[in-house]
C-alpha positions, 0 to 999 in steps of 0.5 A, spaced: 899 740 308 902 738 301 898 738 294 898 734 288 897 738 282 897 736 276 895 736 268 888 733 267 891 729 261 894 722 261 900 725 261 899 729 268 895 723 271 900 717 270 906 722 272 902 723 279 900 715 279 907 713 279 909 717 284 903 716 289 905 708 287 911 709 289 910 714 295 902 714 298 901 721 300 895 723 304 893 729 298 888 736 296 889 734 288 887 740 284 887 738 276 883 740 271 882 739 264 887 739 259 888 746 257 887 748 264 895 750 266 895 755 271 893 751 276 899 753 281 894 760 281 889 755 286 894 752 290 893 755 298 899 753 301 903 756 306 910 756 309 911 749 311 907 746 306 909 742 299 906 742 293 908 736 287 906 740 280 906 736 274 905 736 267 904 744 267 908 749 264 913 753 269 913 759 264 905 759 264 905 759 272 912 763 274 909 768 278 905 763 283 910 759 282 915 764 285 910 766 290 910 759 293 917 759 293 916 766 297 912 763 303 917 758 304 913 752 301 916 746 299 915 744 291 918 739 286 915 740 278 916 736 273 915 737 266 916 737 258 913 745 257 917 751 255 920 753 262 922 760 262 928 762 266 927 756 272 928 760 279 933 759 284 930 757 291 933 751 295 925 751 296 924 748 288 926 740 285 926 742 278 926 736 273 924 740 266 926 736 260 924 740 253 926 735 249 920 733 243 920 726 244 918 726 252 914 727 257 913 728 264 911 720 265 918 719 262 921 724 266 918 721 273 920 714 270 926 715 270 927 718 277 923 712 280 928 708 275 923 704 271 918 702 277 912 702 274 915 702 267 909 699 263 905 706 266 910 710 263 909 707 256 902 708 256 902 715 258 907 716 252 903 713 248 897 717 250 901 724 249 903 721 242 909 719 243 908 713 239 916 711 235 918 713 242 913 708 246 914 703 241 921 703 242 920 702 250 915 697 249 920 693 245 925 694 250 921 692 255 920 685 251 912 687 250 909 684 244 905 687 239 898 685 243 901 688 249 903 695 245 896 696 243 893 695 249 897 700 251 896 704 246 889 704 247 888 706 254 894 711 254 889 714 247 883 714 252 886 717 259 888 723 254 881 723 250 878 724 257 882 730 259 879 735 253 873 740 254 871 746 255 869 745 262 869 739 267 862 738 266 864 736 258 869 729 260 866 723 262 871 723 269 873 728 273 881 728 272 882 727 279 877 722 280 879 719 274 887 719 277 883 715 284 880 710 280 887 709 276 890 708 283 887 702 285 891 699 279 899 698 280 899 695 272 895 698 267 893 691 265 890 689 270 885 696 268 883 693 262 882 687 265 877 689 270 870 691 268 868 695 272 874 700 271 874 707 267 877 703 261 869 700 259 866 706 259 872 711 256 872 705 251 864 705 248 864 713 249 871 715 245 868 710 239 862 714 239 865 720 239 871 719 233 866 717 228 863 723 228 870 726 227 872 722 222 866 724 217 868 731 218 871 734 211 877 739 210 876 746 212 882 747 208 887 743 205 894 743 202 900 738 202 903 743 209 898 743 213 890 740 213 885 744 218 879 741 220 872 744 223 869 741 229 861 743 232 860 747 237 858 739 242 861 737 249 863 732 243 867 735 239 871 739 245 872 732 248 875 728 241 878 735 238 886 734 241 885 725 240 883 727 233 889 732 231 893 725 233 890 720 229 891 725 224 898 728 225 900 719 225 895 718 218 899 724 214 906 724 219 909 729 213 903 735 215 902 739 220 894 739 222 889 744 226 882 741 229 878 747 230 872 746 236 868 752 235 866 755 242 860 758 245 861 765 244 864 764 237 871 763 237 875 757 236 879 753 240 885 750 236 888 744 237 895 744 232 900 738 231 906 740 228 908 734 222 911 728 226 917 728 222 919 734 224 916 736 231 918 743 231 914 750 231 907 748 235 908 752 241 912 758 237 906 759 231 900 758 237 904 763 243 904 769 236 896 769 239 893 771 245 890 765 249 895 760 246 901 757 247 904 749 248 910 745 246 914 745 240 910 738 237 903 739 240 900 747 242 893 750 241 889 757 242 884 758 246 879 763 243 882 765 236 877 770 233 874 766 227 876 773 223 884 770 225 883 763 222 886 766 215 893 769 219 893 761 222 894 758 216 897 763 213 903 762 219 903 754 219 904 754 210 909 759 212 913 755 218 913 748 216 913 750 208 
Protein backbone atom coordinates (compact mmCIF):
# COMPACT_ATOMS: atom_id res chain seq x y z
CA UNK A 1 0.00 0.00 0.00
CA UNK A 2 1.39 3.27 -0.31
CA UNK A 3 -0.23 6.73 1.01
CA UNK A 4 -0.47 10.20 -0.13
CA UNK A 5 -0.41 12.58 2.57
CA UNK A 6 -0.70 15.94 2.08
CA UNK A 7 -1.51 19.37 3.32
CA UNK A 8 -4.86 20.70 2.27
CA UNK A 9 -3.67 23.95 0.72
CA UNK A 10 -2.22 24.80 -2.64
CA UNK A 11 0.95 24.33 -1.64
CA UNK A 12 0.52 20.67 -0.27
CA UNK A 13 -1.76 20.03 -3.24
CA UNK A 14 0.38 21.09 -6.33
CA UNK A 15 3.66 19.29 -4.39
CA UNK A 16 1.61 15.93 -4.47
CA UNK A 17 0.29 17.13 -8.30
CA UNK A 18 3.87 17.31 -9.66
CA UNK A 19 4.77 14.04 -8.27
CA UNK A 20 1.56 11.93 -9.13
CA UNK A 21 2.14 13.76 -12.86
CA UNK A 22 5.52 12.56 -13.04
CA UNK A 23 5.08 9.25 -11.50
CA UNK A 24 1.06 7.90 -11.56
CA UNK A 25 0.65 5.90 -8.42
CA UNK A 26 -2.15 3.81 -7.43
CA UNK A 27 -2.92 5.82 -3.80
CA UNK A 28 -5.15 6.28 -0.23
CA UNK A 29 -5.00 10.37 0.13
CA UNK A 30 -5.49 11.62 3.46
CA UNK A 31 -5.58 15.41 3.66
CA UNK A 32 -7.54 17.83 5.28
CA UNK A 33 -7.96 21.43 5.92
CA UNK A 34 -5.29 23.59 6.13
CA UNK A 35 -4.74 23.60 9.51
CA UNK A 36 -5.05 20.00 9.96
CA UNK A 37 -1.10 18.80 10.01
CA UNK A 38 -0.91 15.78 12.08
CA UNK A 39 -2.00 13.98 9.74
CA UNK A 40 0.83 11.30 9.85
CA UNK A 41 -1.54 10.28 13.17
CA UNK A 42 -4.09 8.62 10.13
CA UNK A 43 -1.57 6.87 8.10
CA UNK A 44 -2.18 2.87 8.95
CA UNK A 45 0.85 1.53 6.99
CA UNK A 46 2.61 -1.52 7.76
CA UNK A 47 6.00 -2.54 7.06
CA UNK A 48 6.52 -2.81 3.50
CA UNK A 49 4.21 -0.19 2.76
CA UNK A 50 5.15 3.59 1.92
CA UNK A 51 4.01 6.86 2.47
CA UNK A 52 4.83 10.57 0.67
CA UNK A 53 4.16 13.25 3.28
CA UNK A 54 4.14 16.71 1.82
CA UNK A 55 3.54 20.26 3.09
CA UNK A 56 3.05 19.11 6.67
CA UNK A 57 5.52 19.81 9.49
CA UNK A 58 8.08 17.04 10.63
CA UNK A 59 8.17 18.48 13.95
CA UNK A 60 4.51 18.49 14.62
CA UNK A 61 4.25 14.54 13.52
CA UNK A 62 7.89 13.18 14.71
CA UNK A 63 6.24 10.82 16.84
CA UNK A 64 3.95 9.09 13.89
CA UNK A 65 6.67 9.79 11.79
CA UNK A 66 9.09 7.77 13.83
CA UNK A 67 6.75 4.94 14.36
CA UNK A 68 6.27 4.70 10.67
CA UNK A 69 10.02 4.31 10.47
CA UNK A 70 9.74 1.56 13.38
CA UNK A 71 7.65 -0.66 11.20
CA UNK A 72 9.96 -0.56 8.42
CA UNK A 73 7.70 1.64 6.29
CA UNK A 74 9.06 3.41 3.65
CA UNK A 75 8.68 7.54 3.65
CA UNK A 76 9.83 10.47 1.39
CA UNK A 77 8.60 14.17 3.29
CA UNK A 78 9.12 17.24 1.67
CA UNK A 79 8.46 20.15 3.35
CA UNK A 80 9.36 24.02 4.29
CA UNK A 81 8.12 23.78 8.11
CA UNK A 82 9.96 23.84 11.13
CA UNK A 83 11.40 20.19 11.29
CA UNK A 84 12.82 19.37 14.67
CA UNK A 85 15.73 17.06 14.70
CA UNK A 86 15.27 14.91 11.25
CA UNK A 87 15.39 11.35 12.23
CA UNK A 88 18.12 8.91 10.80
CA UNK A 89 16.34 5.70 9.02
CA UNK A 90 17.52 4.27 5.97
CA UNK A 91 13.82 4.10 5.71
CA UNK A 92 13.32 8.40 5.30
CA UNK A 93 14.01 10.46 2.11
CA UNK A 94 13.99 13.93 3.63
CA UNK A 95 13.87 17.25 1.64
CA UNK A 96 13.11 20.01 4.35
CA UNK A 97 14.03 23.27 3.13
CA UNK A 98 13.45 26.10 6.06
CA UNK A 99 14.18 28.92 3.84
CA UNK A 100 11.27 31.80 4.07
CA UNK A 101 10.79 32.41 0.48
CA UNK A 102 10.01 28.59 -0.38
CA UNK A 103 7.66 25.97 -0.28
CA UNK A 104 7.16 22.65 -0.89
CA UNK A 105 5.96 22.84 -4.54
CA UNK A 106 9.39 24.72 -5.20
CA UNK A 107 11.18 22.09 -3.45
CA UNK A 108 9.45 19.07 -5.22
CA UNK A 109 10.06 21.34 -8.69
CA UNK A 110 13.56 21.08 -8.05
CA UNK A 111 13.80 17.43 -7.58
CA UNK A 112 11.48 16.98 -10.93
CA UNK A 113 13.87 19.46 -12.57
CA UNK A 114 11.49 22.14 -13.46
CA UNK A 115 9.01 19.33 -14.97
CA UNK A 116 5.84 20.99 -14.35
CA UNK A 117 7.30 24.33 -13.69
CA UNK A 118 4.29 26.54 -14.33
CA UNK A 119 2.68 24.56 -11.53
CA UNK A 120 5.30 25.43 -9.43
CA UNK A 121 4.75 29.07 -9.84
CA UNK A 122 1.22 28.86 -9.12
CA UNK A 123 1.68 27.02 -6.13
CA UNK A 124 4.18 29.88 -4.90
CA UNK A 125 1.85 32.38 -5.57
CA UNK A 126 -0.65 30.77 -3.83
CA UNK A 127 1.41 30.46 -0.57
CA UNK A 128 2.20 34.18 -0.98
CA UNK A 129 5.53 34.05 -2.32
CA UNK A 130 4.67 36.53 -4.56
CA UNK A 131 8.49 38.49 -5.42
CA UNK A 132 9.39 34.86 -5.58
CA UNK A 133 6.69 33.73 -7.97
CA UNK A 134 7.28 36.61 -9.83
CA UNK A 135 10.92 36.02 -10.51
CA UNK A 136 10.00 32.70 -11.65
CA UNK A 137 7.41 33.69 -13.97
CA UNK A 138 9.93 36.14 -15.31
CA UNK A 139 12.50 33.69 -15.94
CA UNK A 140 10.47 31.10 -17.26
CA UNK A 141 9.41 34.26 -20.02
CA UNK A 142 5.45 34.36 -18.99
CA UNK A 143 4.01 37.77 -19.60
CA UNK A 144 2.29 40.00 -17.17
CA UNK A 145 -1.15 38.21 -18.33
CA UNK A 146 0.17 34.77 -17.62
CA UNK A 147 1.75 36.04 -14.15
CA UNK A 148 -1.67 36.99 -13.03
CA UNK A 149 -3.35 34.11 -14.11
CA UNK A 150 -1.35 32.19 -12.29
CA UNK A 151 -1.62 34.18 -9.44
CA UNK A 152 -5.17 33.96 -9.18
CA UNK A 153 -5.54 30.08 -9.41
CA UNK A 154 -2.81 29.65 -6.96
CA UNK A 155 -5.00 32.43 -4.72
CA UNK A 156 -7.99 30.15 -4.99
CA UNK A 157 -6.49 26.65 -4.46
CA UNK A 158 -5.11 28.34 -1.14
CA UNK A 159 -8.66 30.15 -0.20
CA UNK A 160 -10.44 26.66 -0.80
CA UNK A 161 -8.09 24.91 2.02
CA UNK A 162 -9.42 27.26 5.13
CA UNK A 163 -12.13 25.92 7.61
CA UNK A 164 -12.73 24.72 10.60
CA UNK A 165 -13.90 21.68 9.35
CA UNK A 166 -14.08 19.80 5.58
CA UNK A 167 -17.74 20.75 5.64
CA UNK A 168 -16.96 24.81 5.41
CA UNK A 169 -14.70 24.39 1.94
CA UNK A 170 -16.25 24.26 -1.58
CA UNK A 171 -13.95 21.08 -2.43
CA UNK A 172 -12.65 18.34 -0.42
CA UNK A 173 -8.84 18.91 -0.69
CA UNK A 174 -8.59 15.40 -1.90
CA UNK A 175 -11.02 15.74 -4.57
CA UNK A 176 -10.09 18.78 -5.42
CA UNK A 177 -6.03 17.40 -6.06
CA UNK A 178 -8.08 14.59 -8.33
CA UNK A 179 -9.90 17.04 -10.48
CA UNK A 180 -6.60 19.00 -10.72
CA UNK A 181 -5.19 15.88 -11.80
CA UNK A 182 -6.79 15.81 -15.22
CA UNK A 183 -4.70 19.01 -15.91
CA UNK A 184 -0.75 18.76 -16.58
CA UNK A 185 -0.60 23.06 -17.34
CA UNK A 186 -2.54 25.00 -14.89
CA UNK A 187 -3.63 27.00 -18.25
CA UNK A 188 -5.62 24.41 -19.37
CA UNK A 189 -7.50 24.60 -15.93
CA UNK A 190 -8.60 27.92 -16.39
CA UNK A 191 -9.31 27.23 -19.79
CA UNK A 192 -11.78 24.61 -19.17
CA UNK A 193 -15.32 25.61 -17.69
CA UNK A 194 -16.05 22.97 -16.10
CA UNK A 195 -13.13 22.93 -13.74
CA UNK A 196 -12.88 23.90 -10.12
CA UNK A 197 -11.53 27.16 -11.30
CA UNK A 198 -15.29 28.49 -12.30
CA UNK A 199 -16.83 27.69 -9.06
CA UNK A 200 -13.51 28.83 -6.49
CA UNK A 201 -13.61 31.95 -9.01
CA UNK A 202 -17.45 33.21 -8.02
CA UNK A 203 -17.24 31.96 -4.33
CA UNK A 204 -13.94 33.56 -3.34
CA UNK A 205 -15.31 36.90 -4.89
CA UNK A 206 -18.41 36.75 -2.59
CA UNK A 207 -16.40 36.02 0.34
CA UNK A 208 -13.46 38.67 0.36
CA UNK A 209 -16.06 41.48 -0.11
CA UNK A 210 -17.41 40.78 3.20
CA UNK A 211 -13.78 40.99 4.40
CA UNK A 212 -12.97 43.60 2.77
CA UNK A 213 -15.71 45.77 4.75
CA UNK A 214 -14.42 44.51 8.02
CA UNK A 215 -12.80 47.84 10.01
CA UNK A 216 -9.56 47.37 12.33
CA UNK A 217 -9.93 45.73 15.60
CA UNK A 218 -6.81 47.18 16.60
CA UNK A 219 -4.22 49.15 14.47
CA UNK A 220 -1.01 50.50 15.05
CA UNK A 221 2.19 51.16 12.43
CA UNK A 222 3.52 47.52 13.63
CA UNK A 223 1.03 45.18 13.33
CA UNK A 224 -3.16 45.90 12.31
CA UNK A 225 -5.59 42.79 13.48
CA UNK A 226 -8.84 42.34 12.15
CA UNK A 227 -11.86 40.40 13.63
CA UNK A 228 -13.81 37.84 11.28
CA UNK A 229 -17.73 36.48 12.33
CA UNK A 230 -18.31 33.24 13.68
CA UNK A 231 -19.51 32.09 9.46
CA UNK A 232 -18.33 28.93 7.36
CA UNK A 233 -17.30 32.39 5.39
CA UNK A 234 -14.90 33.79 7.40
CA UNK A 235 -12.81 30.45 8.31
CA UNK A 236 -12.57 30.02 4.49
CA UNK A 237 -11.50 33.71 3.65
CA UNK A 238 -9.45 34.23 7.21
CA UNK A 239 -5.77 33.05 5.74
CA UNK A 240 -6.39 34.50 1.97
CA UNK A 241 -7.46 37.62 3.49
CA UNK A 242 -4.23 38.03 6.09
CA UNK A 243 -2.10 38.04 2.40
CA UNK A 244 -3.97 40.29 0.59
CA UNK A 245 -3.39 42.54 3.72
CA UNK A 246 0.14 41.42 4.47
CA UNK A 247 0.94 42.60 0.40
CA UNK A 248 -1.16 45.92 0.82
CA UNK A 249 0.85 47.05 4.01
CA UNK A 250 4.53 44.96 3.42
CA UNK A 251 6.16 47.12 6.37
CA UNK A 252 3.19 45.57 9.19
CA UNK A 253 2.60 42.32 10.49
CA UNK A 254 -1.41 41.53 10.41
CA UNK A 255 -3.64 38.95 12.64
CA UNK A 256 -7.21 37.92 11.14
CA UNK A 257 -8.98 36.66 13.95
CA UNK A 258 -12.11 34.15 13.12
CA UNK A 259 -14.20 33.49 16.17
CA UNK A 260 -14.84 30.07 16.66
CA UNK A 261 -17.75 28.29 18.18
CA UNK A 262 -16.92 27.94 21.36
CA UNK A 263 -15.73 31.33 21.88
CA UNK A 264 -12.19 31.49 21.03
CA UNK A 265 -10.31 32.81 17.99
CA UNK A 266 -8.52 31.01 15.40
CA UNK A 267 -5.75 33.52 14.41
CA UNK A 268 -4.09 33.46 11.23
CA UNK A 269 -0.73 35.87 11.44
CA UNK A 270 1.57 37.14 8.60
CA UNK A 271 4.71 38.53 9.55
CA UNK A 272 5.64 42.21 7.55
CA UNK A 273 6.79 40.99 4.25
CA UNK A 274 9.65 42.79 4.32
CA UNK A 275 10.89 41.08 7.17
CA UNK A 276 9.45 37.68 7.11
CA UNK A 277 10.51 36.70 10.31
CA UNK A 278 9.04 35.63 13.67
CA UNK A 279 5.22 34.28 12.84
CA UNK A 280 6.08 30.76 13.95
CA UNK A 281 8.12 31.97 17.16
CA UNK A 282 5.37 34.51 18.56
CA UNK A 283 2.20 31.64 17.65
CA UNK A 284 4.08 28.50 19.06
CA UNK A 285 4.36 31.21 22.74
CA UNK A 286 0.26 29.68 22.99
CA UNK A 287 -1.12 26.55 23.26
CA UNK A 288 -2.70 25.18 19.90
CA UNK A 289 -0.25 27.36 17.69
CA UNK A 290 2.53 27.11 15.53
CA UNK A 291 3.67 27.84 11.59
CA UNK A 292 6.67 29.11 9.97
CA UNK A 293 8.70 32.04 10.28
CA UNK A 294 6.54 34.32 7.35
CA UNK A 295 3.03 32.89 7.97
CA UNK A 296 1.73 30.96 11.47
CA UNK A 297 -1.59 30.83 13.27
CA UNK A 298 -3.24 29.76 16.68
CA UNK A 299 -6.08 27.58 16.95
CA UNK A 300 -8.20 28.51 19.86
CA UNK A 301 -6.58 31.59 21.48
CA UNK A 302 -9.13 32.43 24.49
CA UNK A 303 -10.29 35.73 23.77
CA UNK A 304 -9.23 36.89 27.57
CA UNK A 305 -5.32 36.07 25.46
CA UNK A 306 -5.84 38.57 22.56
CA UNK A 307 -4.28 41.45 24.59
CA UNK A 308 -0.82 39.45 25.37
CA UNK A 309 -0.89 38.54 21.29
CA UNK A 310 -0.77 41.86 20.33
CA UNK A 311 1.31 42.98 22.85
CA UNK A 312 3.90 40.13 21.53
CA UNK A 313 3.56 40.94 17.84
CA UNK A 314 4.23 45.26 18.87
CA UNK A 315 7.22 43.98 20.73
CA UNK A 316 8.74 41.10 18.20
CA UNK A 317 8.43 43.35 15.18
CA UNK A 318 8.60 47.02 16.84
Amino acid sequence: MHYDVFNGDADGIIALLQLRLAEPKSSTLITGVKRDIQLLDRVPAQAGDSVTALDISMEKNLPALEALLAKQVSVFYADHHKSGVIPQSDQLQAHIDLDANTCTALIIDQLLAGKYHTWAITAAYGDNLIAKADQLADTAGLNEEQKSQLKELGTLINYNGYGEVIDDLHFDPAVLFNELLAYDDPFAVIADHDSPYSLLKNAYQQDIQQALATEAKYQSAVVGVFELPNQASSRRISGVFGNWLANQSPDSAHAVLTENSNGTYTVSLRAPLNNKQGAGDICGQFVSGGGRAAAAGINALPKEELTKLIEVIEQYYA
